[in-house]
Each structure stands twice: as C-alpha cells, then as structure tokens.
N, C-alpha and C positions, 0 to 999 in steps of 0.2 A: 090612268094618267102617266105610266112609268113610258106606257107602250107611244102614246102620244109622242113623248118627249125623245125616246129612241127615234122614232121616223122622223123626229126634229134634226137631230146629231146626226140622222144617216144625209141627209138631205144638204146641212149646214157647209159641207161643201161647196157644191156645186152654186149652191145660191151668193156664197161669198165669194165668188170670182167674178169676176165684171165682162168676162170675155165666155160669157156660159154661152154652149153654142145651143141652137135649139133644138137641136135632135139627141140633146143631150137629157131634156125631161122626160121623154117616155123609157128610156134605160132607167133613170133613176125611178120614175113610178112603179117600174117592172119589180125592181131589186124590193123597194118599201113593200110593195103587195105579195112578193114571195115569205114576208118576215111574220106577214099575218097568221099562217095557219102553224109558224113556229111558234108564236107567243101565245096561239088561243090552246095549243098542245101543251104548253107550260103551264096553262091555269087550269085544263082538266086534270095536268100530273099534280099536281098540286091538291085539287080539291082529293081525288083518289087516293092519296096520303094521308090527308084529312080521314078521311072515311073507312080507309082498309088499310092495315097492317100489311106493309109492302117489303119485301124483302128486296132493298136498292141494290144489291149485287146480281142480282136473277136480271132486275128489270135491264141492269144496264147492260148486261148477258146480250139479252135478247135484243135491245135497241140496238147494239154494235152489231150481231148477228144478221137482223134484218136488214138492215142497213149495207152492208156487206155486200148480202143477196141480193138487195134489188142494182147494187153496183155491176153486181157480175150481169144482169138480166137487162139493164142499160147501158152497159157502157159497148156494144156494137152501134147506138144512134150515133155514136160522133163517126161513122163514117157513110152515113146519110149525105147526099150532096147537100149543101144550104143549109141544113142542121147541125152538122159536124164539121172540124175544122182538118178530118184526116179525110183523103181521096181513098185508099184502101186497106186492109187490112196491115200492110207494110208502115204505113202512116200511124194508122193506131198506135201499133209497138211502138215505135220512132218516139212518138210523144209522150206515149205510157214510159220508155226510158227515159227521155227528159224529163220528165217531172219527178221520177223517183230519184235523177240526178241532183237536180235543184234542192231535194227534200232533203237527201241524205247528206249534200252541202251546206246544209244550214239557211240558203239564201232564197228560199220559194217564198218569201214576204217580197224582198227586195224587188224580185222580177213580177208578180203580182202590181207593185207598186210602181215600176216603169212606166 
C-alpha cells in the first residue's frame, strides 16, 4: 500500500498540471518502474533483518562500496552517442567537474529542479 501511494506522489505532479504534454507519460512511467526493484530491495532487506542478525554497518560498507564500483564500471556509458550526454572523454570531465561544482555549492537540488 505505502509503495502504491509513492508512485501516487511521484506521479501527482505531472497529472496536476493541465498543460501535461504527452511525451511527458512515458518518462514519468520510466522513473515509477525504475522505483520497483528499489522498494522490492527494501522488503527482502527488511525480511533478512527479520531472519538473520545483520551487522547494519558491514551491510551499508558494502552497499556504498558496490555501489561505488558499479559507478566507476558505468560511468564511461555517458559518452556513448544517444546514451550519454558527453561527446568524449573531455565532455565527461567537463561534467564530472560541474556536477561536483554544483555539489560542493550547495545548489545540485536547485539546478536538478530548473
């Protein structure tokens, strides 16, 4: 029910605008369907807690770790033509420093939210 009402609120948006344009639904079905295999992740960690004695500093170790890794082992796709938003390696940097500029300015919500 909680997960229902999330993809209610992710949604609630775009539905209350009168000027929704249509090619605006399958971005937002995309973002709701990517949310699925977070929340169904949240209720095996959940039961797993239930079940076995979990030491939460280990686990969140290894989530930030893995995580990390699969960053460094993806993030050449963004300079894929049509996949990525950088042309080449030079572009990468370029936006890998704007984004850690916006981050360490405080204001990576704000430009997100432009």
């Amino acid at each position: 029910l909680l997960i229902i009402a999330g993809i209610g609120v992710q949604l609630l948006p775009g539905v209350a605008r009168a000027s929704t344009a249509a090619d605006e639904l399958p971005w937002a079905m995309l973002f709701v369907s990517a949310q699925l295999p977070v929340a169904l992740a949240a209720i095996l960690q959940e039961q797993a807690f239930q079940s076995v004695p979990v030491n939460v500093f280990q686990m969140m170790f290894w989530a930030s770790t893995t995580q990390f890794l699969l960053l460094l082992v993806l993030a050449p796709l963004d300079m894929v033509p049509y996949l990525g938003d950088a042309s080449s390696a030079e572009g990468f940097w370029d936006n890998l420093a704007t984004a850690w500029e916006h981050t360490a300015e405080g204001d990576a919500g704000s430009v997100l939210l432009a």
